[in-house]
C-alpha positions, 0 to 999 in steps of 0.5 A, spaced: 704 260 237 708 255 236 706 248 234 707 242 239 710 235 237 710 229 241 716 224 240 715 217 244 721 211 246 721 206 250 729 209 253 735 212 251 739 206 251 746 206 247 744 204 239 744 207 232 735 208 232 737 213 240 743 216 236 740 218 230 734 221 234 739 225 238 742 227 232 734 229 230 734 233 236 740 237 236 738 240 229 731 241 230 727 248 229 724 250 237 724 257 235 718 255 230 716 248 234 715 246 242 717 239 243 715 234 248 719 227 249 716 221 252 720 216 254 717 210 258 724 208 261 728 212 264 734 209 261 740 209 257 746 213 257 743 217 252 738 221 257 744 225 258 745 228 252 738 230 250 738 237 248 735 242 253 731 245 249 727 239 249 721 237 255 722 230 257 716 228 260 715 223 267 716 216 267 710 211 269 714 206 272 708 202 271 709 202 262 716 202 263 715 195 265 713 193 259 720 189 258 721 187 264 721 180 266 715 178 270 718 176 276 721 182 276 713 186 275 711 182 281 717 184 285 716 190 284 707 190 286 706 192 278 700 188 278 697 191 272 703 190 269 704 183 271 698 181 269 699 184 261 706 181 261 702 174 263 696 174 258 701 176 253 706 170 254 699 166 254 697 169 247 703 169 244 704 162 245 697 160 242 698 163 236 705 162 235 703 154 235 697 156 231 701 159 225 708 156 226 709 151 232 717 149 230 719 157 232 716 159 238 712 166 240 718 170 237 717 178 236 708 176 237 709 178 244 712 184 244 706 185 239 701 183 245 704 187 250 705 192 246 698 192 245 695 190 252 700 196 256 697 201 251 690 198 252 690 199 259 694 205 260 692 212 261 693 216 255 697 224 255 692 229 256 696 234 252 693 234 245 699 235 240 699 238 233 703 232 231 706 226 235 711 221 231 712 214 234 719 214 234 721 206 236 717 201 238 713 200 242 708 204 237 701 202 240 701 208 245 701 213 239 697 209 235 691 209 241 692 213 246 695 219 245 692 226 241 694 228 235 692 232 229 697 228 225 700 222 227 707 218 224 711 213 226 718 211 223 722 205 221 728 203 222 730 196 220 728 190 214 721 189 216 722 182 211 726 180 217 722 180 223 718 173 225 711 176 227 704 176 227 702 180 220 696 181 221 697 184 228 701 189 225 698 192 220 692 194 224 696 199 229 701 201 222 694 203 219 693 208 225 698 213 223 697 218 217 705 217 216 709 211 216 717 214 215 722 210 212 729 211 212 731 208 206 728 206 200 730 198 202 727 199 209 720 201 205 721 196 199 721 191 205 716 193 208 711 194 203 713 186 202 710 185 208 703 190 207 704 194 200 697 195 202 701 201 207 704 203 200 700 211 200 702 211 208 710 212 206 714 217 206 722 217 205 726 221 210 733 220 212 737 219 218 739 226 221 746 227 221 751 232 225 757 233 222 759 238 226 757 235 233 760 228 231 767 230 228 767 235 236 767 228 240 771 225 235 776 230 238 774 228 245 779 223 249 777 216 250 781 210 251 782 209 243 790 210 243 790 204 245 787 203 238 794 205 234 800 202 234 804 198 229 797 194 226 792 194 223 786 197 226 779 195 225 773 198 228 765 197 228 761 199 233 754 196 234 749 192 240 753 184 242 747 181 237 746 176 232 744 180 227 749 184 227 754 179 225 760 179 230 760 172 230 762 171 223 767 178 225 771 173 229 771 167 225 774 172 219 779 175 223 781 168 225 782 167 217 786 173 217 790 172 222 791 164 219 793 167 212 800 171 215 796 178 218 797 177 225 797 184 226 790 187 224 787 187 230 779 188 231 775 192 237 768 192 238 764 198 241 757 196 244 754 191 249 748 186 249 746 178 250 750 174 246 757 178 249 758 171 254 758 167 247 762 172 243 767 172 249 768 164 249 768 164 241 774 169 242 777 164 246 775 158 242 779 161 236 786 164 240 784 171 238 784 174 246 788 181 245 787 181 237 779 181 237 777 186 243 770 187 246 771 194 248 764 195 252 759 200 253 762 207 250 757 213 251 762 216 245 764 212 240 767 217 235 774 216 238 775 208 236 773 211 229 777 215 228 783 211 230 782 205 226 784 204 219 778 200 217 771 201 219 766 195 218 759 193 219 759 185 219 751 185 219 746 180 218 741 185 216 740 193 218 734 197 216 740 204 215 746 203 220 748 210 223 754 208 225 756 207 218 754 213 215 757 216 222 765 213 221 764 216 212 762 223 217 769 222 220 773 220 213 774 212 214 775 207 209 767 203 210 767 195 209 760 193 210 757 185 209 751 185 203 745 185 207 739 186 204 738 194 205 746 194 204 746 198 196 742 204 200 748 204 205 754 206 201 756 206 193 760 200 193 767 201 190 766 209 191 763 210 199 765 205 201 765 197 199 760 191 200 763 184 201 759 177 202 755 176 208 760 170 211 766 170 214 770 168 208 768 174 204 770 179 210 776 177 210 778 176 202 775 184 203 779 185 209 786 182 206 785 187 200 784 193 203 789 192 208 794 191 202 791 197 198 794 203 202 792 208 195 784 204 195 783 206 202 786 213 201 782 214 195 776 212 198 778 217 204 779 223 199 772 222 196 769 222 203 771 228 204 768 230 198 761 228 200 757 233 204 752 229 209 748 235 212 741 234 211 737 238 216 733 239 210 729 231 211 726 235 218 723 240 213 720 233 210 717 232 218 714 240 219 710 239 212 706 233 215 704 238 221 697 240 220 
């Protein structure tokens, strides 16, 4: 009989922690396993592009409103939801005066809704032999599902988060696993509770070669990539972490020193998109520095750039850094405090100072060293980043 397994998301927005769990699905055993899905919102390019295999579970429009605004609960006639939305706020507010009245309740509420949505909500009634908390929210996993064994994943650098920790550490505590992608995700976290150290285990991000280099193949509007200049590509959400700002300023630098022609396209989409935008005009950049949108696949821009950079602020394992070394292209990445897991500095791929300046002095070098970049080209291809053997890791825990 086949073992059953749960995974959870909150939807299948575009953004590395959903491509690398596409990327899971796609290599995993269902001849041995039978895997169930529950996404709390059906949302998200990336609903189209679960493999078939897998059984997505139906929406509960009411847990799905746990990040919708509460205006929009109250609308919508999703008392129950409105009603957590409100309290949560409330206490969040409360707590974040008690324990740092300068900075707000920052990420304390998503813990409260997260929390009081699971407390008030129907768990499954299908009891699993493993159910893997993938994403946040983790709360619904933790107390409201059935499951001989339990695990919850981590994707970022948990020293970065403004949250309550003691919060925190009771629902992290609940689970027989905590998986981390990499040794500075679990370094970090540990900083924060070492008292989860015996719960951690290392299980990398799934890659798929093969099905990255296909839709690399496939047609999008790249071309307009190439041309006489010097292509530079990232891809990653419109945020402050992900360091698009300094990006900006740094091809500003660039374009100051003489090298009008690199120009620089960002694939991804989120908030701080009006303010990028009006930077973007503030520094005379339009036509050099494109933000290309929400692209359901992004593997044509990468494999038409001449450079792939990943300007962040901090990242817990960026999947498109490891996706651009799958497709053979020179990587520049910013020091960010898990960036040493990410690639080997001067072989995989080059770490340069997390500010403008140090983008663009890594920039202007690797633009001037043709033989540098193709050296790095020539030991990517080299590597080999199959590693279906970390589910194999996964399987063990299933009692």
């Amino acid at each position: 009989m086949k073992k059953r397994i749960l995974f959870t998301m909150y939807a299948m927005e575009i953004g590395g922690i959903e491509r690398s769990l596409i990327n899971m699905l796609e290599s995993f055993d269902y001849d041995s396993y039978e895997v169930d899905l529950l996404i709390f919102c059906h949302t998200g390019e990336f609903m189209g592009m679960i493999p078939g295999q897998v059984n997505v579970l139906p929406e509960s429009l009411s847990y799905a409103a746990i990040r919708k605004p509460l205006r929009e609960c109250l609308r919508q006639r999703l008392i129950k939801a409105a009603f957590v939305r409100g309290a949560a706020k409330v206490a969040a507010n409360v707590r974040a005066r008690r324990l740092r009245p300068a900075e707000g309740p920052g990420y304390i509420q998503m813990q409260y809704d997260s929390r009081w949505f699971a407390a008030v909500h129907r768990g499954l009634e299908q009891e699993y032999d493993l159910a893997v908390s993938y994403a946040w929210p983790h709360d619904y996993v933790a107390t409201r599902v059935r499951a001989r064994s339990k695990v919850a994943w981590i994707h970022t650098d948990f020293s970065q988060l403004d949250m309550d920790r003691d919060m925190d550490e009771a629902v992290w505590s609940r689970f027989d696993d905590i998986i981390s992608i990499s040794e500075a995700c679990t370094e970090s976290f540990l900083l924060s509770y070492p008292r989860l150290r015996e719960k951690i285990k290392l299980i990398e991000n799934i890659t798929s070669p093969d099905f990255i280099r296909e839709m690399a193949e496939r047609q999008a509007d790249s071309n307009e990539l190439r041309g006489d200049g010097f292509a530079i590509v990232s891809v990653g959400r419109l945020s402050y972490v992900k360091g698009f700002d300094m990006a900006i300023r740094a091809l500003k630098l660039l374009h100051e020193r003489g090298f009008t022609d690199i120009s620089w396209g960002v694939v991804g989409y989120g908030g701080s998109e009006p303010e990028l935008r009006e930077l973007i005009a503030e520094c005379g950049l339009e036509g050099s520095f494109e933000l290309l949108g929400k692209q359901l696949n992004p593997y044509p821009f990468m494999k038409a750039c001449d450079l792939y950079v990943q300007p962040s602020r901090y990242e817990g394992k960026a999947v498109t850094v490891t996706e651009a070394q799958i497709l053979h292209k020179p990587v520049l990445i910013t020091n960010y405090p898990t960036a040493s897991s990410q690639v080997i500095d001067g072989k995989t791929g080059w770490i340069c100072e997390c500010n403008a300046e140090g983008l663009a002095d890594a920039i202007a070098e690797l633009y001037a060293d043709q033989e540098k970049r193709a050296a790095l080209t020539r030991c990517l291809e080299q590597q080999d980043y199959r590693n279906r053997e970390e589910l194999e890791k996964l399987y063990e825990m299933i009692i």
